[in-house]
C-alpha positions in Angstrom: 0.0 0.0 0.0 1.1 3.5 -0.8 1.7 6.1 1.7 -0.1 9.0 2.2 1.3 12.4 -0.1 2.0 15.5 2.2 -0.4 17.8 0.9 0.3 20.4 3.2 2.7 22.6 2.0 0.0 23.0 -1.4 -2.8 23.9 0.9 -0.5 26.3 2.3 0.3 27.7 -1.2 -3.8 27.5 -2.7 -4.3 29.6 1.1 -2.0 32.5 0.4 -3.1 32.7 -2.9 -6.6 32.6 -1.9 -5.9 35.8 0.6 -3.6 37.8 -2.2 -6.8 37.8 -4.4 -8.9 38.9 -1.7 -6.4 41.9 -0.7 -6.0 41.8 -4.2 -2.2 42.3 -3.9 -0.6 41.6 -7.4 2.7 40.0 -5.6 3.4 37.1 -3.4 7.2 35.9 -2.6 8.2 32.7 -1.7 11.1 31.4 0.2 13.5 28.9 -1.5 12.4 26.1 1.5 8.6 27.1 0.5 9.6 26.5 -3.0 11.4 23.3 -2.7 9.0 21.9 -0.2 5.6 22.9 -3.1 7.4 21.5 -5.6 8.3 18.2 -3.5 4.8 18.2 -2.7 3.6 18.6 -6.5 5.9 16.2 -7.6 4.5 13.3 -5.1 0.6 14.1 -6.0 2.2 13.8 -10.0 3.5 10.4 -9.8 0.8 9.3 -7.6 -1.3 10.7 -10.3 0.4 8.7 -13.0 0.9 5.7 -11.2 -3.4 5.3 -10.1 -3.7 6.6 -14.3 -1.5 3.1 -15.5 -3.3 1.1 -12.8 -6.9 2.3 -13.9 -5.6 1.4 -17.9 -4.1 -1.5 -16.8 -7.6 -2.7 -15.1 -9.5 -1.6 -17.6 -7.8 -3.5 -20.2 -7.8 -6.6 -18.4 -11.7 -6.1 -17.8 -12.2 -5.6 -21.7 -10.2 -8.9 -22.1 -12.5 -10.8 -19.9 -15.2 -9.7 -21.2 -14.2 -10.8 -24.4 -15.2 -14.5 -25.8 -13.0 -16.2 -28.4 -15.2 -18.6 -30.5 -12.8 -21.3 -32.9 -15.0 -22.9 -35.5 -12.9 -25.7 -37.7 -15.5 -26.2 -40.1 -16.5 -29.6 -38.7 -17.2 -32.8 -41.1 -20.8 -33.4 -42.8 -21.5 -37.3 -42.9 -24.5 -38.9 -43.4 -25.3 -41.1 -40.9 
């Protein structure tokens, strides 16, 4: 099982941006350690992202194979009897 992605530091980020608009302050500044730690934070949710996107394909392929029948006819022989 996968752990659980720190979502934090983007809540923080969608919250300050959320209270520039309000204030409606055209600037916001981030610290290199608030950078580093919303990109960490963006990259985990974007392989997670990709990761549960090839596991939904994968399924859903393996559905549509099973759901599939395969029907071999040879022709078969015609004798009287």
């Amino acid at each position: 099982m996968s752990s659980r992605i720190q979502t934090q530091h983007i809540e923080d980020f969608i919250a300050r941006v959320r209270m520039l608009r309000n204030k409606r302050d055209p600037n916001m500044t981030l610290t290199a350690r608030e950078a580093e730690q919303l990109a960490d934070s963006l990259s985990q949710v974007m392989t997670r992202l990709v990761t549960i996107q090839e596991e939904i394909i994968n399924a859903l392929k393996t559905a549509q194979q099973s759901a599939t029948v395969d029907i071999e006819m040879d022709g078969g022989e015609f004798n009287k009897k």
